[in-house]
C-alpha positions as CSV (number, residue, x, y, z in Angstrom):
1,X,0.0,0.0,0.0
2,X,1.2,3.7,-0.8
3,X,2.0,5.5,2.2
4,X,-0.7,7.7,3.7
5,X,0.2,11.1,5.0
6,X,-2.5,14.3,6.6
7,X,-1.7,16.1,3.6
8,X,-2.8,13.9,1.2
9,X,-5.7,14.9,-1.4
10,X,-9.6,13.4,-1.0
11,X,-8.4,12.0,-4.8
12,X,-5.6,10.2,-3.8
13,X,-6.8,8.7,-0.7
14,X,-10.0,7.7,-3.0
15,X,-7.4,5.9,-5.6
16,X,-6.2,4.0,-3.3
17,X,-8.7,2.3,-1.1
18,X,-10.8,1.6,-4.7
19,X,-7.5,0.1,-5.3
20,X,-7.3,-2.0,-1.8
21,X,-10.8,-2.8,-2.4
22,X,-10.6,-4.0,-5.7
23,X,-9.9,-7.9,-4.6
24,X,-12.5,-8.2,-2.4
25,X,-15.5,-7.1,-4.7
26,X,-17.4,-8.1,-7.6
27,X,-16.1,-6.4,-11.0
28,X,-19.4,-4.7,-11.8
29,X,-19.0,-3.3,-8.3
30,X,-15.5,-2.2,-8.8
31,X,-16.8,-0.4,-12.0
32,X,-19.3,1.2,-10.5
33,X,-17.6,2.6,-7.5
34,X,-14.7,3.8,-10.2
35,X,-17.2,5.4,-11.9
36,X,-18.9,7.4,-9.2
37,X,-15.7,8.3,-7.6
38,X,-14.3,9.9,-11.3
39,X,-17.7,11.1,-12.5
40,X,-19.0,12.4,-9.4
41,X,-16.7,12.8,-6.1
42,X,-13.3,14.1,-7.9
43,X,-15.1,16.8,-9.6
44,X,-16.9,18.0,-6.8
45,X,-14.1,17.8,-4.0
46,X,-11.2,18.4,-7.1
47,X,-8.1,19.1,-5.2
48,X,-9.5,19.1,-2.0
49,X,-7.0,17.7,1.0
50,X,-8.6,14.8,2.9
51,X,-8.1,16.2,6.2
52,X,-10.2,19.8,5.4
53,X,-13.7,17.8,4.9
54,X,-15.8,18.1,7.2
55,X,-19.7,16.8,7.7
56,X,-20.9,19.9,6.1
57,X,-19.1,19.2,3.0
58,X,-20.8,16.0,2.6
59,X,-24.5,17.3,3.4
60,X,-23.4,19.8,0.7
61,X,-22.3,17.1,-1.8
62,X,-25.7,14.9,-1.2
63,X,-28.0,18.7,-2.1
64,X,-25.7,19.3,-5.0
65,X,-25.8,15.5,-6.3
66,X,-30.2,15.6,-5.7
67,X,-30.3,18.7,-7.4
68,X,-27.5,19.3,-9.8
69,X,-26.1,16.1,-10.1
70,X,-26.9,14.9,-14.0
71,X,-23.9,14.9,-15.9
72,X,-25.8,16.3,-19.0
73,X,-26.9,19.1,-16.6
74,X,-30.5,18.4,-17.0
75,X,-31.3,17.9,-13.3
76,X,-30.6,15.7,-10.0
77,X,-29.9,12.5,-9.6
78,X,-32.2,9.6,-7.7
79,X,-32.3,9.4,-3.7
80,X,-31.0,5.6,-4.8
81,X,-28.3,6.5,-6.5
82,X,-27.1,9.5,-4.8
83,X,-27.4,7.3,-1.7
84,X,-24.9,4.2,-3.7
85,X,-22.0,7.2,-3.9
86,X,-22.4,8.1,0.2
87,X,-21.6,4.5,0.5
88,X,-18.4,5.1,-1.1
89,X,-17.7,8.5,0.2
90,X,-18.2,7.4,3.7
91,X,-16.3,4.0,3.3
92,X,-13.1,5.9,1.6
93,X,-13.8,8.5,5.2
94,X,-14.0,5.1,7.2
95,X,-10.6,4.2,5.5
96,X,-8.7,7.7,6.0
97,X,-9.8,7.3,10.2
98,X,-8.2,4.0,10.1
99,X,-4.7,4.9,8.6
100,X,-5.0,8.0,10.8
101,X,-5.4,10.4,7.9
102,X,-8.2,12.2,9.7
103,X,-9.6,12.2,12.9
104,X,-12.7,10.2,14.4
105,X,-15.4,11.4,13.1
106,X,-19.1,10.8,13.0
107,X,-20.3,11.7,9.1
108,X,-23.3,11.6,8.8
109,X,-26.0,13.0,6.2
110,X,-29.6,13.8,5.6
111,X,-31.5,13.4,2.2
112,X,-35.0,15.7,2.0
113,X,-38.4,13.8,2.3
114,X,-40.0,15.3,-0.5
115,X,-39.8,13.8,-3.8
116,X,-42.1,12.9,-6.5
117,X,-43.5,9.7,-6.3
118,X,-43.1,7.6,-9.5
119,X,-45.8,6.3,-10.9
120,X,-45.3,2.3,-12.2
121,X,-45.7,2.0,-15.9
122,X,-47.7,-0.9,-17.1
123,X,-49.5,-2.0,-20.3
124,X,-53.0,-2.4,-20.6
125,X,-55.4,-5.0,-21.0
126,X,-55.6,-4.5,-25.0
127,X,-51.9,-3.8,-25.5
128,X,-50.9,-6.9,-23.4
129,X,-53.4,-9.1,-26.0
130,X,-51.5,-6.7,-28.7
131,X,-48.0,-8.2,-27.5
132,X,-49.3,-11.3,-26.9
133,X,-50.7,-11.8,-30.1
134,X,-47.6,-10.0,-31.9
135,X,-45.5,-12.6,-29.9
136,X,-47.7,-15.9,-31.1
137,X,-47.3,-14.9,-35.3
138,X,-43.9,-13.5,-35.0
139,X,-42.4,-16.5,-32.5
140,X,-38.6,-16.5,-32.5
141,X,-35.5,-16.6,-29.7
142,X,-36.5,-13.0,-29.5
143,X,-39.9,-12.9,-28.9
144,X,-40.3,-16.0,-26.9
145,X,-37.5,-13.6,-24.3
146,X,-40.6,-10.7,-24.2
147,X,-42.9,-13.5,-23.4
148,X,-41.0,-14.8,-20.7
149,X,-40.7,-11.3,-18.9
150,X,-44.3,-11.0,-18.8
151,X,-45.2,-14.3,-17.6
152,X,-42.6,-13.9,-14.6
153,X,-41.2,-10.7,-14.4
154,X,-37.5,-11.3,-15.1
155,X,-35.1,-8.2,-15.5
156,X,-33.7,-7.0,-18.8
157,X,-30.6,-8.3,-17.3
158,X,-31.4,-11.4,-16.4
159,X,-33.6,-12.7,-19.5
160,X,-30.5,-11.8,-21.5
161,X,-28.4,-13.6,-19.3
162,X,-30.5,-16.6,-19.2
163,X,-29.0,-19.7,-20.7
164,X,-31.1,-23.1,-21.2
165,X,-29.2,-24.8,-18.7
166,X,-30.9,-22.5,-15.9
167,X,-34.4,-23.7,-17.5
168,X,-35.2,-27.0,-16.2
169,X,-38.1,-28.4,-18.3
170,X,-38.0,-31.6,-16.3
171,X,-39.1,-29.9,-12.6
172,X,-40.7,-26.8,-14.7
173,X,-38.4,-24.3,-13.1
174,X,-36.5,-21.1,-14.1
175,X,-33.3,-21.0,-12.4
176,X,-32.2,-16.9,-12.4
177,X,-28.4,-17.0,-11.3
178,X,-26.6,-14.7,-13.7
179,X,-27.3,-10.5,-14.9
180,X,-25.8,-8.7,-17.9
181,X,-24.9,-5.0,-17.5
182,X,-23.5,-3.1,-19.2
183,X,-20.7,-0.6,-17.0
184,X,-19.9,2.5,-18.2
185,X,-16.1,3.4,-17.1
186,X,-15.4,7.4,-16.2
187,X,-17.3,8.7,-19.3
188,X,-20.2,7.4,-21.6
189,X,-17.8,6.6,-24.3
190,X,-16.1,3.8,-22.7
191,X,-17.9,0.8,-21.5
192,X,-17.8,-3.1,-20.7
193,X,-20.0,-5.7,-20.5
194,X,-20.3,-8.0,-17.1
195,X,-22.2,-11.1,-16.6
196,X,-22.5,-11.7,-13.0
197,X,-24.6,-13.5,-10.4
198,X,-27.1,-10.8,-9.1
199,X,-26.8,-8.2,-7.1
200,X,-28.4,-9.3,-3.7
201,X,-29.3,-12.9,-2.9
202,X,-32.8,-12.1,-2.9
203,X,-32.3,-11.8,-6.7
204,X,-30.6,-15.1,-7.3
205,X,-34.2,-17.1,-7.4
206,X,-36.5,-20.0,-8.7
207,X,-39.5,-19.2,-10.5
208,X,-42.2,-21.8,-11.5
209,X,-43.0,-22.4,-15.4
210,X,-46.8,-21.7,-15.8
211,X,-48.2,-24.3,-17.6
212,X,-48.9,-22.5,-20.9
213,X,-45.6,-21.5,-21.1
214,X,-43.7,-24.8,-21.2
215,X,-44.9,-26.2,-24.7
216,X,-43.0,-23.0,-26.5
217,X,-39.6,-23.9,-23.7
218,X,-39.7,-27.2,-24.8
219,X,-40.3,-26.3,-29.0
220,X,-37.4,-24.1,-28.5
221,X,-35.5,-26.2,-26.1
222,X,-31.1,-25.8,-27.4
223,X,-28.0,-26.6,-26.7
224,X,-27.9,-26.1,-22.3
225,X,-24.5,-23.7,-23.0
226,X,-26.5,-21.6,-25.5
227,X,-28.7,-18.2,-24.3
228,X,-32.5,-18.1,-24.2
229,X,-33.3,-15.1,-26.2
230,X,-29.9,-15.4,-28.7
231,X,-30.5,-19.7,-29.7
232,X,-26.6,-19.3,-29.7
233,X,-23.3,-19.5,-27.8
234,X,-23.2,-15.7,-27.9
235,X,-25.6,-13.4,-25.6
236,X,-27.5,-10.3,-26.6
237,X,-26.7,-7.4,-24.2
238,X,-29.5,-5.4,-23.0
239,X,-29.0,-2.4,-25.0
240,X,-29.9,-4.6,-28.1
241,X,-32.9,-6.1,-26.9
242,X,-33.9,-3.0,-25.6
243,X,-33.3,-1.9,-29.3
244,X,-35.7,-4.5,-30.2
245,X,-38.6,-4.4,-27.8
246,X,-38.4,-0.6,-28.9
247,X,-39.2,-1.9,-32.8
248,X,-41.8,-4.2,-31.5
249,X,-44.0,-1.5,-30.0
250,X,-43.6,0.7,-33.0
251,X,-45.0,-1.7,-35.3
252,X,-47.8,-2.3,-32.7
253,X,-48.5,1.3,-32.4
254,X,-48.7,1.1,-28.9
255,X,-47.2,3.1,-25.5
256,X,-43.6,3.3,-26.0
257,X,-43.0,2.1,-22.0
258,X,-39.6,0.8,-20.9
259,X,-38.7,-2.8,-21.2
260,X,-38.5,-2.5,-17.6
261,X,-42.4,-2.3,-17.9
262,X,-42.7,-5.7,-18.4
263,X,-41.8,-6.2,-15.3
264,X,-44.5,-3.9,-13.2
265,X,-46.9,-5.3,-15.9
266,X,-46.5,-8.6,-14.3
267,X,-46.5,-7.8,-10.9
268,X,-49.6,-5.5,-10.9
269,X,-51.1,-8.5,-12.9
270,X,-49.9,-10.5,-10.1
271,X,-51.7,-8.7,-7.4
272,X,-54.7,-7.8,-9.5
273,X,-55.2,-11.4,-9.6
274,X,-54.7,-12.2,-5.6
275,X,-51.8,-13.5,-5.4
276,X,-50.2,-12.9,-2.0
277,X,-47.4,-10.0,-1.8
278,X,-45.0,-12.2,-0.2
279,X,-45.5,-14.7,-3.2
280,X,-45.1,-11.8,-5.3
281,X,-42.6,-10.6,-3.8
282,X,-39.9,-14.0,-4.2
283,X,-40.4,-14.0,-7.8
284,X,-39.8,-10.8,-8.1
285,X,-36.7,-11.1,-6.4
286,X,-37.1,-8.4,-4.5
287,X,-35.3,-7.8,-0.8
288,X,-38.5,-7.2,1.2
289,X,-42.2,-7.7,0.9
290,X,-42.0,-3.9,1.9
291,X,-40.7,-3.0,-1.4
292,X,-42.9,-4.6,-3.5
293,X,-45.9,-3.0,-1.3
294,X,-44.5,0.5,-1.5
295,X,-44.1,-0.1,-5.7
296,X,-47.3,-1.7,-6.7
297,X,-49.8,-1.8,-3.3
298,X,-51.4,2.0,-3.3
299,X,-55.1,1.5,-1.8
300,X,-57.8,4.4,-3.0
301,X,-59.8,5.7,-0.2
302,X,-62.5,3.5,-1.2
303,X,-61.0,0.8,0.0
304,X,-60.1,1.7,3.2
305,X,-63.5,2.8,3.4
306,X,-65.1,-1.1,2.8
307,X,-61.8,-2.2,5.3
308,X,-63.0,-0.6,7.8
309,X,-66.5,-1.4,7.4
310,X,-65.8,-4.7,7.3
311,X,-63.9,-4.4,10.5
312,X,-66.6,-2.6,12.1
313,X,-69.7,-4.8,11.1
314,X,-67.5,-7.6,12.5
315,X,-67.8,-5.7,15.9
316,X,-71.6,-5.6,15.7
317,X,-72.0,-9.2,15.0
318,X,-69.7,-10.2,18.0
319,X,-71.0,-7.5,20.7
């Protein structure tokens, strides 16, 4: 390790615990630290020495990042992602009190309450049957990937890093272990593809085949080493199926929604159709049943309303 002096600047002290880290992390992680200490914490601290920042500066750099913090100047950036570079501004912090760099001190930062809520994107009745239909006179490798993301809700990332040896036609099972991303490094212009297993464990999941689905597995059943959505040895990143899906919707002449929309479709379908959150929730992938409340569970008032009446007619019965 480099020796570590007082005097040293917040960019050289950041350089070298992304270095110390780098063997003990995932290389999409490494990627994406590098790129949010070069995009994001070097330009706003610049030449800043490690030892003059104080917990002021980094309240100041969280406001600047939620309201400035776009690198095509259009804006602020996400509570989530803004909160992903504290976690590497605090752990390089963490890092300079160890080696004595700074003094002990307790950083700590507040991010506003208000922000607009995002509404979930979904198709519709008609253009599901649309897609669907689209799907069933236009099946190929492709197609049959778009399916697949309705019927269970898989990321862009991991339908395109499904292979057929993760779907087991025999126990009717979808085994999700890998993601594709692709990183961008410093700037836009330079960028690398990772496949890796996902990001939380939550994420690494089994998800039943529904019954309808498995005839169109089984007619397009390959090799077990070749991808899902590709029929070959070679994947398709996401940026080319988004490419894709984007073509698809044009020719059906219908909302031009995210490919990530696939994804609430399903779940709102889901829970439309009672099936329990926590259910919901596993194939999903996500962490908590909280977060698939807080993105697709949003009661109207008239709901509450026949809750509690329920609730309150059960009292009258009993007393």
């Amino acid at each position: 390790m480099k020796v570590m002096n007082k005097n040293m600047s917040i960019s050289k002290c950041m350089d070298i615990w992304l270095k110390n880290e780098h063997n003990y992390i995932k290389e999409s992680t490494y990627f994406l630290y590098l790129t949010i200490i070069e995009n994001h914490l070097k330009t706003y601290f610049k030449r800043r020495r490690m030892n003059t920042i104080s917990n002021k500066d980094f309240q100041s750099f969280v406001l600047d990042k939620l309201n400035f913090g776009r690198l095509d100047g259009k804006g602020g950036l996400s509570k989530k992602t803004v909160k992903d570079m504290t976690v590497v501004l605090k752990s390089v912090l963490t890092f300079a009190m160890k080696h004595k760099i700074i003094d002990k001190t307790e950083f700590e930062f507040k991010i506003p309450r208000k922000e607009k809520t995002r509404k979930v994107e979904v198709f519709n009745f008609e253009e599901r049957k649309k897609i669907c239909k689209y799907i069933k006179n236009n099946l190929c490798d492709q197609t049959l990937g778009i399916l697949i993301c309705i019927c269970t809700g898989l990321r862009i990332g991991e339908i395109c890093a499904l292979k057929w040896e993760d779907v087991n036609l025999r126990t009717e099972v979808i085994n999700v272990n890998h993601t594709i991303q692709r990183i961008y490094i410093n700037t836009a212009r330079k960028s690398k593809i990772i496949i890796s297993s996902p990001k939380t464990e939550s994420s690494k999941r089994k998800i039943p085949i529904a019954a309808e689905l498995m005839p169109l597995l089984q007619q397009f059943k390959s090799n077990s080493n070749f991808y899902v959505i590709s029929g070959k040895k070679r994947y398709i990143e996401p940026r080319t199926y988004r490419k894709f899906f984007k073509k698809m919707l044009n020719i059906l002449k219908i909302s031009k929604l995210k490919f990530h929309s696939l994804r609430h479709t399903f779940a709102t379908q889901a829970i439309e159709n009672g099936i329990d959150y926590k259910t919901v929730s596993e194939i999903l992938g996500h962490a908590s049943v909280g977060i698939t409340l807080n993105l697709y569970v949003h009661p109207d008032l008239e709901h509450k309303k026949e809750c509690l009446s329920k609730i309150f007619n059960n009292l009258v019965k009993e007393s």
